[in-house]
N, C-alpha and C positions, 0 to 999 in steps of 0.2 A: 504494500500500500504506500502510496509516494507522497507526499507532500509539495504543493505548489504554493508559490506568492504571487499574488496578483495585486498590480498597481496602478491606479488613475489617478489623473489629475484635471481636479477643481480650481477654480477661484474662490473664493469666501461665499460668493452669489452661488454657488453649484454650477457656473456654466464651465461648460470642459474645454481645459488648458490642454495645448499640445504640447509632451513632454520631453525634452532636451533628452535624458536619459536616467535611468534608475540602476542602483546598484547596491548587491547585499554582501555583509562579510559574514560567516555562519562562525559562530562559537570564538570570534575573538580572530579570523585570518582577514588574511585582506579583502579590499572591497573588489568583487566581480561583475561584469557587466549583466543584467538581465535582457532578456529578447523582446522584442516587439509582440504583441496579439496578436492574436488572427484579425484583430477588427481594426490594428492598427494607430488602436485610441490609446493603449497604456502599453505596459510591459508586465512580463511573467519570468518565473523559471523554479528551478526544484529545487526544495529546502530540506528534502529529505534528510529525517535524522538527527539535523540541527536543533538542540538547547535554546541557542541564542542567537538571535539575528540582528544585525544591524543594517539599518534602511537608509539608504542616501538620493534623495531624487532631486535633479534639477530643471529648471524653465529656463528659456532666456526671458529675460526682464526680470523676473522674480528671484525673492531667496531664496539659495540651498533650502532645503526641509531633512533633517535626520530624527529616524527612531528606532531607539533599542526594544524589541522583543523578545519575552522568555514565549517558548512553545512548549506545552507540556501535551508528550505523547499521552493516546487514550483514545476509547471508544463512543461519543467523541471527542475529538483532539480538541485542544483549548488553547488559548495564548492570552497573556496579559503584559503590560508594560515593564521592563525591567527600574524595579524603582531606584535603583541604584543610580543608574544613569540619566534619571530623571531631570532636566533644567528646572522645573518650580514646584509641580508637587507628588509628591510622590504616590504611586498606583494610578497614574493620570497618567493618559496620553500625551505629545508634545500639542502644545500648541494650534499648529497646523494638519493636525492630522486626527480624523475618522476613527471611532471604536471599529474596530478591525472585526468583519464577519467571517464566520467562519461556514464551508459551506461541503456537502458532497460534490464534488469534480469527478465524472467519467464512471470509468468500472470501479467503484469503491477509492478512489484517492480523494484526498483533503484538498479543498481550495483555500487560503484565509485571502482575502477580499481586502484593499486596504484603499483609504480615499484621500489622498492628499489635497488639502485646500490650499495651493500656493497664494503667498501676500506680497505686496510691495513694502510691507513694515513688517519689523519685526524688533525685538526687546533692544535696547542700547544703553539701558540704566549702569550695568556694570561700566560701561567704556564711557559713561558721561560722569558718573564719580569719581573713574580716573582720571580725569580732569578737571574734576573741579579740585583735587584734593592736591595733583600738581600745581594750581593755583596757589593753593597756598606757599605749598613748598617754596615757590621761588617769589613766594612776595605780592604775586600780583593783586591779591584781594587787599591786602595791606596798600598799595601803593594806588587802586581807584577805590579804597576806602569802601569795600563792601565785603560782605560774610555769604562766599558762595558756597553755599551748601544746602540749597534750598529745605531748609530746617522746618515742615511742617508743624514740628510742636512750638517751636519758637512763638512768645507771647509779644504782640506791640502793639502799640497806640495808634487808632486806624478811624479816621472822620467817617462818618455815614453820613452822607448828605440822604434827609427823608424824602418823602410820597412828594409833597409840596416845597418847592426848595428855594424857595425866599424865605426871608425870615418876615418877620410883622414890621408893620408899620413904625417907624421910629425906630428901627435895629440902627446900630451902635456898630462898626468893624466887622470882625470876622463872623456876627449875629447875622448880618445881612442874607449869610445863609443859612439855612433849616438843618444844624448839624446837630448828629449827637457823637458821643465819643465813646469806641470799643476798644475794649482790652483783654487782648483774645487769640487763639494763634487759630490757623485756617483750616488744620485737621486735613482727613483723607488722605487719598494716594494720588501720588503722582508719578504718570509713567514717560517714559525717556522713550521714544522711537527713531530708527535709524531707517530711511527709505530708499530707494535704489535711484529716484529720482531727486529735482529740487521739487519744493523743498526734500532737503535730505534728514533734517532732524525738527522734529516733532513733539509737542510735551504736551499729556492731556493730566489733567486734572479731575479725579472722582470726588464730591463729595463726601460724605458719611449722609447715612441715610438711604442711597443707593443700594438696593437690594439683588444681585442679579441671579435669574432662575425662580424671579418673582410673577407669579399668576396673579390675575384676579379673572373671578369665575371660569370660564373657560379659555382662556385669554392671557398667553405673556405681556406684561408690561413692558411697553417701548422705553427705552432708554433716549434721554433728549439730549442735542448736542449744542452748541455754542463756538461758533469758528470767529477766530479773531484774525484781523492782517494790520503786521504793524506797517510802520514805513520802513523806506525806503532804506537801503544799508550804504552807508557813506565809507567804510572802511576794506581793506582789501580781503579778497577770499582768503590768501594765502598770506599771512603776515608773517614777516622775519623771524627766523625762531621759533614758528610757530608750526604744527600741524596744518592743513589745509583744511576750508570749510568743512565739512559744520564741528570740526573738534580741534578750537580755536577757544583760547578767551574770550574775543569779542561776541562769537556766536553762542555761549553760554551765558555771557553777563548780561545778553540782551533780555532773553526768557527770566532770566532772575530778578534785575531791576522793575520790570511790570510786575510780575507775581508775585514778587515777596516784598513783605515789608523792613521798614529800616527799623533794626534792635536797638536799643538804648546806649546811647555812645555819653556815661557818666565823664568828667562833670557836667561839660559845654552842655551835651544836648542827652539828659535823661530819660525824656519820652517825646520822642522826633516821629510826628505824622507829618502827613502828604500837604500841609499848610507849608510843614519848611521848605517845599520844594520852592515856594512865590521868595526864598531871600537867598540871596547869596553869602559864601562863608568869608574866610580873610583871604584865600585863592582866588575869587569870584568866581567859585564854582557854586552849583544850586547846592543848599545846605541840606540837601535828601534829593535821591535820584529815581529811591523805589517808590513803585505806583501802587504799592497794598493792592491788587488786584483779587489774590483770594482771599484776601481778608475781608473785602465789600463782598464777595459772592460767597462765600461762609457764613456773613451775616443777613445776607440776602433771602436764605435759608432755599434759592430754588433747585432743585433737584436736577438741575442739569452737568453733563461733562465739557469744561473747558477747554479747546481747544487752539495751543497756542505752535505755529506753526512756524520755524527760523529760515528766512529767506535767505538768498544768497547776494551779490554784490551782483555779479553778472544777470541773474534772471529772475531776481526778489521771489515771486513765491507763485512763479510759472503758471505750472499747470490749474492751479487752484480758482484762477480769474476763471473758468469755465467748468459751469453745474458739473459736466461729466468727470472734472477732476477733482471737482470739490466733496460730490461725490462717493468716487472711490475711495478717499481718504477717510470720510465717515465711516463704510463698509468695512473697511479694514479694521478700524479702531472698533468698531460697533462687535466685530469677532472678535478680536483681541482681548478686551477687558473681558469677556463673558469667557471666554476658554479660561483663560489668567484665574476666574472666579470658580473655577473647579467646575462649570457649568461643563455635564459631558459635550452638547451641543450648543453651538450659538444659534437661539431661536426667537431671543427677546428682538424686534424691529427696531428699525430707525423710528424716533417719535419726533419734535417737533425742533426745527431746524433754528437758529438762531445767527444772524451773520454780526460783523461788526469792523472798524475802520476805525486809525487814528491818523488823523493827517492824509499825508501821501497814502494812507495803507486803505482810507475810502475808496480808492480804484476799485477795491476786492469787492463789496458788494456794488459799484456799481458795475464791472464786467461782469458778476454775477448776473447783475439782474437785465445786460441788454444782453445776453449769452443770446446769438440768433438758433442757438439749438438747445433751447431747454431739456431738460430731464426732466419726466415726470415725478419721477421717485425723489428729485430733490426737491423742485419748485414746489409741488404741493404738502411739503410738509413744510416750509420755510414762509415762517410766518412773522420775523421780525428783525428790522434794522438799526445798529447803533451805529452813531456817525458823531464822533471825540473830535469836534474844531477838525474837519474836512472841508473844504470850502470852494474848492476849484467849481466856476460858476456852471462848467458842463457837469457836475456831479447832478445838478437840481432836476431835471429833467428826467435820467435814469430811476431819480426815487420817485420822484411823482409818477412815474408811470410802471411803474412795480407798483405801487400800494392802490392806483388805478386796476390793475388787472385782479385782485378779490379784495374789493374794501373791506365787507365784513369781516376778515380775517384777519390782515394785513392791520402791524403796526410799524410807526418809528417811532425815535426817540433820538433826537437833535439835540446837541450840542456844544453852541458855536458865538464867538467871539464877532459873527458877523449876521447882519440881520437879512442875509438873504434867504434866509430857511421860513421867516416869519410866515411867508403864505401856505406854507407847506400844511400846516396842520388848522382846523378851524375849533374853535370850543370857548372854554372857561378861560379868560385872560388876566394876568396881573401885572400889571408895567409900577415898576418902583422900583428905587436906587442906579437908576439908566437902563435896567434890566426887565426883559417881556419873559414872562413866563405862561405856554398856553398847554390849556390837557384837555384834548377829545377823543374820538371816535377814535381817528385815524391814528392818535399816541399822544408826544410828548415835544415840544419845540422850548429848549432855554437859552434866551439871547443874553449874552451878557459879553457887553463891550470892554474896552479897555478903560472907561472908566471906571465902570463899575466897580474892577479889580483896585483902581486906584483910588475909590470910597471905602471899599471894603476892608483893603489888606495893604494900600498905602505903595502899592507898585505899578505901574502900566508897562512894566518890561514884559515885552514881548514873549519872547525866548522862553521867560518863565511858566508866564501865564499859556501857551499853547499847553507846555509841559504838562499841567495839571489836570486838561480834561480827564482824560481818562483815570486819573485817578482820584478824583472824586466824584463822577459822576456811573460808573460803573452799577452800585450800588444801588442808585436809583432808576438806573433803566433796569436793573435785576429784579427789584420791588414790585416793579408794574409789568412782571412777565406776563403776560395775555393768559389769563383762565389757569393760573398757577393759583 
């Protein structure tokens, strides 16, 4: 009685990848070529005997996929994951790969059936640690004055701008706006991905609270996502000394600075929020660089995964400007956390889509939304836009005619130093301190000029005051998530 392996290959969506080639080492020898099918679609070949298998299969475009197998002879035969050689958990399959069936093949021989789901991402956390932790070694977190080590338990002082975000009548300085003040670290996980394409590195952020392999009645619960594009990258891919994109300093300090907050730097500045960023230090540098990002979205309490994506110098964040790339990169992530979550399959769906833009990085939702080839599997769950002081006046048009194709649905949520977004939204208005604040149907529009800033907080630097959308204002497009 013989034993055979048989191999295909998937994408994440189940549609079938054409396979580069597969290859198995039985019992610890080396790796040997498997045959092609009959059908052409996978490969096969005999394992007879074999204890222990190890599975190597490749795509071009995609990553390698390997998994170790124990086979345990018997009537019938069985195999389970070697947990020994396990990447994350043990008695689990890797990753990228199919509880393996097991099946009668021909005159009485074993078939086991295996489904490889190839990805364009996959895990990077070990080799983005090694770098942040050579950071230190040679200085560089000391020398741009930040603590990279994205320290989710870390506790810091993090403005919440509320629902309503002027402050009353008669406000006084920094009262001018509807702030309260947390002190709080952002909790959750955060996963590092490494992609074959630009962008090449990747950071999503899971809440707590997030349950995955979560039902309600007959029904997995969708998992919701949140795509961010920063700007533009002013520095070289390839820095002197340095690794080439994406495992560089610059390309790590960038996801740090937005997402984490600044720690307590005793005596000068003991509890330093996203206000220091409006003054400068005795360098004339901003006295805070971090944007507390998960700290507003951990207080924001909504149950979505952040997605923070590092572009490159050469092609910023490429393929992403178009649904279909934007897309895949959901999919990907969307299996990813659910396998990582011991989930045997990834079954919970995409749920409701969320874009977002700081500056130059508004491009992203608006080539999102003139994409002349939408997706439907993106567009119709993609139901809200934030836009951190974006201003380029062709931006205005692409969102008004996004939130024109399902108003009911469709929100935004504007955030800009200039008042040509004012007509964008129609509702409940409040003009006070130079500043228009409007909330309807269609969202959120807060104009607030440069004086405002230099009523409020006694600066109209430029420079500074862009710096801060996004990190104050996060929190409160988070609060009015649509039907959250």
């Amino acid at each position: 009685m013989a034993t055979w392996i048989e191999v295909n290959g998937v994408d994440v969506n189940g549609k079938a990848v054409t396979l580069k080639n597969a290859q198995v080492g039985l019992d610890g020898g080396p790796l040997n070529a498997l045959q092609p099918n009959a059908s052409g679609t996978g490969f096969e070949g005999d394992v007879t005997g074999a204890g222990k298998v190890q599975l190597q299969v490749q795509a071009d475009g995609f990553w390698d996929v390997t998994q170790h197998l124990i086979v345990h002879a018997g009537n019938p035969l069985w195999v389970e994951p070697d947990d020994a050689k396990a990447t994350y958990n043990p008695y689990d399959y890797e990753i990228n790969v199919d509880p393996p069936i097991v099946h009668t093949r021909g005159a009485g021989d074993w078939g086991i059936s295996i489904t490889v789901r190839l990805s364009h991402l996959r895990d990077a956390e070990p080799k983005a640690r090694q770098i942040l932790k050579m950071s230190h070694d040679v200085g560089w977190a000391q020398q741009f004055d930040t603590e990279m080590d994205f320290d989710l338990a870390r506790v810091c002082s993090t403005r919440l701008v509320q629902k309503y975000a002027l402050g009353p009548e008669g406000a006084q300085g920094a009262e001018r706006l509807n702030m309260a003040l947390d002190v709080a670290a952002p909790g959750g996980t955060l996963y590092f991905f490494e992609r074959t394409t630009t962008p090449k590195l990747v950071l999503v952020w899971q809440p707590k609270g997030i349950t995955i392999g979560e039902w309600y009645e007959d029904n997995p619960v969708p998992l919701h996502y949140h795509l961010f594009f920063h700007p533009s990258i002013p520095w070289s891919d390839h820095p002197p000394g340095e690794e080439a994109y994406p495992w560089n300093f610059d390309s790590l300090n960038l996801p740090h600075r937005y997402l984490m907050g600044r720690p307590p730097h005793p005596p000068a500045d003991p509890t330093p929020d996203q206000l220091a960023m409006l003054r400068r230090n005795a360098l004339g540098e901003p006295a805070n660089k971090n944007k507390h990002m998960l700290h507003q979205l951990m207080a924001s309490q909504a149950s979505v995964h952040f997605v923070y994506p590092v572009g490159s110098a050469a092609k910023w964040l490429n393929e992403l400007k178009a649904q279909a790339g934007a897309l895949l990169l959901l999919q990907e992530i969307n299996h990813f956390v659910q396998r990582r979550g011991a989930a045997e399959v990834a079954i919970q769906p995409i749920g409701r889509i969320g874009v977002s833009g700081f500056s130059f990085g508004y491009n992203g939702p608006v080539g999102l939304a003139s994409d002349p080839k939408p997706v439907p599997e993106f567009d119709d769950h993609w139901d809200e836009i934030y836009n951190f002081d974006g201003n380029d006046p062709n931006f205005v048009q692409p969102t008004r005619a996004w939130l024109k194709k399902k108003p009911d649905k469709r929100r935004v949520r504007i955030y800009s130093h200039s008042d040509q977004w004012l007509s964008l939204v129609k509702g409940d208005t409040w003009k006070r301190f130079s500043a228009t604040e409007i909330e309807g149907a269609a969202g959120s529009v807060l104009f607030l000029p440069l004086s405002f800033w230099q009523g409020a907080f006694g600066t109209s630097d430029f420079d500074l005051i862009h710096q801060v959308f996004p990190a104050l204002f996060l929190h409160h497009a988070m609060l009015r998530w649509f039907f959250v």
